[in-house]
C-alpha positions in Angstrom: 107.3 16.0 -38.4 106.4 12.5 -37.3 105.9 13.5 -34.0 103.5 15.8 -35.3 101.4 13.1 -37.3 101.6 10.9 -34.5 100.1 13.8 -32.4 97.2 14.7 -35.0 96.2 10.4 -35.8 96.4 10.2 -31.7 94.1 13.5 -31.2 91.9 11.6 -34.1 91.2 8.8 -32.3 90.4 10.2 -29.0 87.8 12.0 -30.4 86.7 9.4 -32.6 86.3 7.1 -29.0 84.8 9.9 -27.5 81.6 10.4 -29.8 81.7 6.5 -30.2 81.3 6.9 -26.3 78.6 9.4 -26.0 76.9 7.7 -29.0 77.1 4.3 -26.8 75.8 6.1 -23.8 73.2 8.0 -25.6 72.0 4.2 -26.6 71.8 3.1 -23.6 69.6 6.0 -21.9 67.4 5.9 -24.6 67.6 1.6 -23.9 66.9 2.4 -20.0 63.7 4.6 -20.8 62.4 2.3 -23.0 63.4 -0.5 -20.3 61.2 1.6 -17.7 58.2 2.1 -19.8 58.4 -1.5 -21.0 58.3 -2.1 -17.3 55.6 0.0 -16.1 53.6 -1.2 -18.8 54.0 -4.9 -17.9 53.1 -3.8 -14.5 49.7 -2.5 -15.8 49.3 -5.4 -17.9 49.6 -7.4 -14.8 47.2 -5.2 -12.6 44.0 -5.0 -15.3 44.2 -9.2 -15.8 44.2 -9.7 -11.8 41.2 -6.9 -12.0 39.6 -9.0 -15.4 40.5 -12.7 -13.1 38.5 -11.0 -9.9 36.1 -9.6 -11.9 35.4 -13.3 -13.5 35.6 -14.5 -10.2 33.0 -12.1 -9.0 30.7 -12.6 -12.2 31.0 -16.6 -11.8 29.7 -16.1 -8.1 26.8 -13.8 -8.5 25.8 -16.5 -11.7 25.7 -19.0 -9.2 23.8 -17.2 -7.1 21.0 -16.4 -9.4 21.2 -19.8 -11.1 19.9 -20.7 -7.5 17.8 -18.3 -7.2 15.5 -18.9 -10.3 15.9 -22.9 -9.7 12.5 -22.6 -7.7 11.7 -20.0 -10.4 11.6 -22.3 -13.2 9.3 -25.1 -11.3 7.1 -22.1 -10.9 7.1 -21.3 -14.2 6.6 -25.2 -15.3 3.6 -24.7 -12.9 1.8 -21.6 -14.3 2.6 -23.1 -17.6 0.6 -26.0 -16.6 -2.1 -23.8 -15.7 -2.2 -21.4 -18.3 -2.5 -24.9 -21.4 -5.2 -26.4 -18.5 -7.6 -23.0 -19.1 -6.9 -22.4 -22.5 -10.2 -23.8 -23.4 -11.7 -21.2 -21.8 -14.5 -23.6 -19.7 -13.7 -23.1 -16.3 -13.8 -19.8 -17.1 -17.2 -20.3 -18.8 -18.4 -22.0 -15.9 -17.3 -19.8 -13.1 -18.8 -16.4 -14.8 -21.8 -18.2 -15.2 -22.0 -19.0 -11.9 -21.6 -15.0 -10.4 -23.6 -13.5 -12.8 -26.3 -15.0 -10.4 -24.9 -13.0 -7.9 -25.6 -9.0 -7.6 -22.4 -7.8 -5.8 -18.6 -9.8 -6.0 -16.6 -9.3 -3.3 -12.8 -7.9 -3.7 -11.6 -11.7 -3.5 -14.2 -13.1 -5.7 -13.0 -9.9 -8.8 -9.2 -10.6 -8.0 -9.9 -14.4 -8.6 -12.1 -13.6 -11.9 -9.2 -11.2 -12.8 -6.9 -13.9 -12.6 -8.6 -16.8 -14.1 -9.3 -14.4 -17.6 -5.5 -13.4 -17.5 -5.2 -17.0 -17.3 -7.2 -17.9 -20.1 -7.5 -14.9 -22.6 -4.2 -13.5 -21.7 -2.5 -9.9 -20.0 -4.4 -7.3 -22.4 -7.8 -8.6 -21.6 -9.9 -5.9 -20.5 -12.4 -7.6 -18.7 -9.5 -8.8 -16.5 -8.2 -5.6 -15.9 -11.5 -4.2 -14.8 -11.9 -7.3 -12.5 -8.7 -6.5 -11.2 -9.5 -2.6 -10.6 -12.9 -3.3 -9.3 -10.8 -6.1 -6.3 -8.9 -2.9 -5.5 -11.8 -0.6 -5.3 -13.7 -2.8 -3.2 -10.6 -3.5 -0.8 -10.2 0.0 0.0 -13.2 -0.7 2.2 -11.7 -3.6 4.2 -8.6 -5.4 5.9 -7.5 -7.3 2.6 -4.1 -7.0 2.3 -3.2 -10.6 -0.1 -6.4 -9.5 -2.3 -4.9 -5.8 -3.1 -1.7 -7.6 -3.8 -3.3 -9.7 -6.3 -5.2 -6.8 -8.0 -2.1 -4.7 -7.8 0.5 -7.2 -9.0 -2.3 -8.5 -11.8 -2.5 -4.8 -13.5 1.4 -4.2 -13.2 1.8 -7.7 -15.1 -0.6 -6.2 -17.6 1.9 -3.0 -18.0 -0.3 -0.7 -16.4 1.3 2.2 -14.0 0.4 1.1 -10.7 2.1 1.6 -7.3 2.8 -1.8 -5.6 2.9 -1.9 -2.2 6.1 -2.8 -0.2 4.2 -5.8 1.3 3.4 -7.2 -2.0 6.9 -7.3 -3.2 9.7 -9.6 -3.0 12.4 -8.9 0.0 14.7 -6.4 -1.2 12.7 -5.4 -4.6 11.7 -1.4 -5.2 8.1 -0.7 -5.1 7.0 1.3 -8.7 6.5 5.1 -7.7 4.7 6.0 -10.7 0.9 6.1 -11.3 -1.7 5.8 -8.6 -1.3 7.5 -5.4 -2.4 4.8 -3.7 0.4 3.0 -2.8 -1.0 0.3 -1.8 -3.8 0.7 -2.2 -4.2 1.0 1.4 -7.6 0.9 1.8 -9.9 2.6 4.6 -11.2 1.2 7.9 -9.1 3.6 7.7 -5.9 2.2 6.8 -5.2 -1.3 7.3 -8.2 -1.8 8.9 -10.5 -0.5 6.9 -13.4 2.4 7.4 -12.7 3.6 4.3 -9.7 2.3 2.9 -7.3 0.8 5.3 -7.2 2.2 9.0 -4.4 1.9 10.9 -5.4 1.6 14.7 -1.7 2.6 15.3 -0.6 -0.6 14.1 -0.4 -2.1 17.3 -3.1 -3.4 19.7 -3.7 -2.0 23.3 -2.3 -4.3 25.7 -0.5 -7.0 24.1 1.8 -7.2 21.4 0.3 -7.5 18.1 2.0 -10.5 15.9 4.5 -8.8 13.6 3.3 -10.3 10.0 4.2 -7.5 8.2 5.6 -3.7 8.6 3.5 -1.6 8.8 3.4 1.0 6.0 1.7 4.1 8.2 0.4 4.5 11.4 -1.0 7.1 13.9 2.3 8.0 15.6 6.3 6.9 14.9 8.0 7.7 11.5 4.6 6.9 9.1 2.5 9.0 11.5 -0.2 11.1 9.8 2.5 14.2 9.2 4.5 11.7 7.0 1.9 9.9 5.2 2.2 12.3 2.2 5.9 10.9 1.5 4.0 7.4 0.5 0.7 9.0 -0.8 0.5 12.3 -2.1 -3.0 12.8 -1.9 -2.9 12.4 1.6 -1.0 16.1 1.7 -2.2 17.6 -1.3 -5.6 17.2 -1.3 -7.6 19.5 -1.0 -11.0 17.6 0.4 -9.5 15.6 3.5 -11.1 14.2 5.9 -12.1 14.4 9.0 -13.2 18.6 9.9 -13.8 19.6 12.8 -17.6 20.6 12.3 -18.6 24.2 13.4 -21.0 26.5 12.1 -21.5 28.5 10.1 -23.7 25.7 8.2 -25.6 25.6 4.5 -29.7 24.2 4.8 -29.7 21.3 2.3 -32.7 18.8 1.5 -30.4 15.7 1.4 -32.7 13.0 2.6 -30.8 9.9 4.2 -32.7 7.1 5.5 -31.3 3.7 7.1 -32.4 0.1 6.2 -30.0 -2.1 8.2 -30.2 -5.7 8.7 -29.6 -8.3 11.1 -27.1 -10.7 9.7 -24.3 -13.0 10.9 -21.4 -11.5 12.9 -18.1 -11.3 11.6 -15.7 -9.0 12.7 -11.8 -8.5 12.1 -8.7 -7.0 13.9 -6.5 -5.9 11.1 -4.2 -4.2 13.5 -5.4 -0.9 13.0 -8.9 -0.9 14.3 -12.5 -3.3 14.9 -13.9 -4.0 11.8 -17.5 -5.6 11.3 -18.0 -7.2 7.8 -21.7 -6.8 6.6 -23.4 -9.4 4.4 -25.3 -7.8 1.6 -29.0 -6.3 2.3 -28.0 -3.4 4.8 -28.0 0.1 3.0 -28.9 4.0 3.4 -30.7 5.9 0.9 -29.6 9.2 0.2 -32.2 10.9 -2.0 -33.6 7.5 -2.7 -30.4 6.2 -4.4 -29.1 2.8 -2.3 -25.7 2.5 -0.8 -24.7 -0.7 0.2 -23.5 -1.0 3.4 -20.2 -3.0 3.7 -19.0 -2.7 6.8 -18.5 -0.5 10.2 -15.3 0.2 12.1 -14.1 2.2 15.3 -11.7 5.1 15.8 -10.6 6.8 19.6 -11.0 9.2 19.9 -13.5 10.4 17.3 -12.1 11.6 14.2 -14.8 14.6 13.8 -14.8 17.5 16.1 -17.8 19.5 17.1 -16.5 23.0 17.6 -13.3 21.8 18.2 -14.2 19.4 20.7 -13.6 15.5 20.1 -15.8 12.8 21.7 -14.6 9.2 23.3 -14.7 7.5 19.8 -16.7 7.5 16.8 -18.3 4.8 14.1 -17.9 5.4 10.7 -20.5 2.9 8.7 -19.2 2.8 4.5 -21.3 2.3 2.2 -21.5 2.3 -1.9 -23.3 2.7 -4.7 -24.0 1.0 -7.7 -21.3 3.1 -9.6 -19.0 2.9 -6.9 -19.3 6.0 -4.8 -19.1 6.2 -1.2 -20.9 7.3 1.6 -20.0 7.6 5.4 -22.3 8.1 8.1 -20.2 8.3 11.3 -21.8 8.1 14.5 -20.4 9.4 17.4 -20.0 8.1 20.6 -20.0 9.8 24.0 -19.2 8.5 27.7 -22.1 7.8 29.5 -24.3 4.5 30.6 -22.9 1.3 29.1 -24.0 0.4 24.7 -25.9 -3.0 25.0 -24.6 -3.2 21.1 -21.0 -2.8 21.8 -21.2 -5.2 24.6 -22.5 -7.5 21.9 -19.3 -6.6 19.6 -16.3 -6.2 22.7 -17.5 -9.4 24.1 -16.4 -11.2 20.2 -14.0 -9.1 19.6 -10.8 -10.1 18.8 -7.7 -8.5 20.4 -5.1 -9.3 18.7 -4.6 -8.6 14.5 -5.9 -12.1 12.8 -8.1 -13.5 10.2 -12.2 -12.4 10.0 -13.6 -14.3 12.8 -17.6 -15.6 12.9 -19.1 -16.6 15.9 -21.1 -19.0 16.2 -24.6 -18.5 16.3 -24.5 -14.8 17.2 -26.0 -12.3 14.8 -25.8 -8.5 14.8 -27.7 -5.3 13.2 -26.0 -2.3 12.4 -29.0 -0.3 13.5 -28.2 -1.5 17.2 -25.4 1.5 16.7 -27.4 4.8 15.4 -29.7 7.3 16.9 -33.4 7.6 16.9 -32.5 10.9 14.9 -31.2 10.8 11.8 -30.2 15.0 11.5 -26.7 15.2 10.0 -23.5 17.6 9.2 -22.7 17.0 5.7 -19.6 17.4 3.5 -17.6 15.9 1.0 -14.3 14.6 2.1 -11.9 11.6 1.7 -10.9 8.8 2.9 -9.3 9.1 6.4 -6.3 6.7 5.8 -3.7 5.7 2.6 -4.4 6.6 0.0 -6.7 9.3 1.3 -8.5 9.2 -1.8 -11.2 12.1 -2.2 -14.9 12.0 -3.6 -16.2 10.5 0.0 -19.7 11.8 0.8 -20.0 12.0 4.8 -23.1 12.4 6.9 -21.9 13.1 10.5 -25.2 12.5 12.8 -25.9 15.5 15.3 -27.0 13.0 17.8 -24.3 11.4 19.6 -24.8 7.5 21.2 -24.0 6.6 24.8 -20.7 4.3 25.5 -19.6 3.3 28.8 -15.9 4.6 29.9 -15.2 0.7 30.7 -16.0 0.1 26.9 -13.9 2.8 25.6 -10.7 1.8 27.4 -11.5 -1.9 26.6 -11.6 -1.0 22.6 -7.5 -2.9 22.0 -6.6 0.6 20.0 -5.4 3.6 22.4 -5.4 6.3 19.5 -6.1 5.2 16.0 -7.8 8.8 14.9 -6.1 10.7 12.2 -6.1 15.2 13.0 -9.0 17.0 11.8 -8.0 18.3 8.5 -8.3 21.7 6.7 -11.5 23.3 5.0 -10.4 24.9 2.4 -13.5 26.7 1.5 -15.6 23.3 1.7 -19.3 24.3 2.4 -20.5 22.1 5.3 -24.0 21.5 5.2 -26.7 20.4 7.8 -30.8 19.5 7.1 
């Protein structure tokens, strides 16, 4: 019987160890897991504040990167402070309007400066400086002025209008504004960066020698901005539907359009803006087309010509732009043909300058535009566009049947070996002849 007990109080308490046991063990797997998460936690813990401490790191670099990056900024802005408080009285500004009011015709760098010196004084909505500004780009469409349609283009952005910037006129390593104008730049015409109607672009690069590389260039006549591609940058340039140039072929519409040319001798000045010869005129020269004046502001070269005549080009061609009193424009190109040598072009190749620069004036040596055209004054007409960036339409041009004489020996002296852009299409344009 005692055995017995024994037996049962024994059995007891080897179960009773047992479930302490398990219980125990239980504790302790549940311990471990815990343990592990605890663990893996820490671990993360440890990873996000060495991510937060590089992170810092990073952050406390980059601030003292741009701390010395807007160091110069703030001595600029101490200085166009200075500025601002010295025109606030508004009497420079007095003064200089006073002065050009005497004056029929501001050039681009004359309206950017006007633009500027009323943002100056009577702030960024001023109207009058916008249309200062506006009228600086519209005028240097028509020549090489690449810091003056900066000005005008930066001055309206500042102003919060929606105007494309060119990538010349911005910082290194800033994004040009895509919106707005499809001028990108503005690029004017000789075609291009030169300018026979906005900007011309010779090719960019001078005949023989290399031309100094001041800037990229934004298009050209062959390579990756070649005329195929210059719709990527300006859109008008592919979608438009009045391009320029045609090539000119029957059959023709009469018209009674009456052109007549008054040119002038005047001082030479001439400029290689990399893309072709431009000839700045001073004011006096102009055509009258149905007896309304068109200023003539300057004349510039393309070779080949741009123009066909039943699909045939000639050696090169000179497009003379003029404008209006409200701003329209007018080409007469006049196209040039192999034969004896052009006493006039001597005149301009022997100044000329070969490689891209600054306007030069020789001394003492005057030129008239008139030394260029024809006895005849018949004419293909049509209404087209500029021939380079932007490309901008609403371009009135007189073609003149009668082509001049130049010498082979000029042609392959001109520094350009192709700055022409294709003929473009018609698209049910009427071309019309008197």
């Amino acid at each position: 019987m005692k055995r017995t007990i024994a037996e049962v109080i024994l059995a007891l308490a080897l179960i009773g160890a047992g479930a302490f046991g398990w219980t125990n063990w239980k504790s302790n797997q549940s311990a471990k897991g815990q343990l592990t998460e605890l663990q893996a936690a820490s671990e993360e813990a440890t990873k996000a504040a060495a991510e937060k401490e590089a992170a810092v790191k990073a952050a406390e670099v980059e601030m003292s990167a741009l701390r010395a990056e807007l160091a110069p900024l703030e001595g600029q802005a101490q200085q166009l402070a200075a500025v601002k408080s010295a025109m606030a009285n508004g009497t420079t500004l007095a003064d200089l309007e006073a002065a050009y009011k005497t004056q029929k015709n501001l050039s681009a760098e004359r309206q950017v400066g006007l633009g500027a010196l009323r943002m100056l004084t009577k702030g960024a909505e001023d109207p009058a400086a916008m249309e200062a500004f506006r009228k600086a780009l519209q005028l240097s469409e028509l020549g090489d002025r690449k810091n003056t349609i900066c000005a005008a283009q930066i001055g309206l952005a500042a102003a919060g209008e929606k105007v494309a910037i060119m990538a010349d006129c911005l910082p290194k390593g800033a994004k040009g504004d895509k919106s707005g104008h499809d001028d990108k730049a503005a690029a004017k015409d000789g075609h291009g960066k030169d300018d026979g109607h906005a900007k011309d672009d010779g090719h960019g690069k001078p005949g023989s020698k290399k031309a100094p590389e001041k800037h990229a260039v934004h298009w050209g006549y062959d390579g990756e901005m070649g005329p195929e591609r210059w719709g990527k940058e300006f859109p008008t340039c592919a979608k438009g539907k009045s391009q320029s140039p045609l090539d000119i072929r029957g059959p023709f519409v009469k018209t009674r359009t009456v052109v007549t040319a008054d040119y002038k001798e005047g001082q030479l000045k001439m400029i290689n803006n990399g893309h072709t010869i431009q000839v700045n005129i001073p004011p006096g020269s102009k055509i009258r087309i149905d007896g309304v004046p068109h200023e003539l502001l300057q004349f510039h070269f393309h070779r080949p010509s741009e123009e066909k005549i039943d699909g045939k080009p000639m050696a090169m061609v000179v497009h003379f732009v003029h404008k209006s009193a409200d701003g329209k424009l007018a080409v007469v190109g006049v196209l040039l043909k192999e034969g004896n040598e052009n006493p006039g072009i001597k005149t301009l190749w022997t100044h000329m300058p070969m490689e891209e620069g600054p306007e030069v004036t020789p001394e003492g040596v005057s030129f008239n535009p008139a030394n260029l055209l024809p006895r005849e004054f018949d004419f293909y007409s049509y209404e087209g566009s500029l021939t380079t960036p932007p490309c901008t339409e609403g371009v009135r041009f007189f073609i003149l049947k009668t082509p001049v004489n130049v010498a082979k020996e000029q042609v392959a002296a001109f520094p350009f070996k192709r700055n022409a852009r294709p003929v473009q299409e018609l698209n049910g344009r009427e071309i019309t002849t008197n």
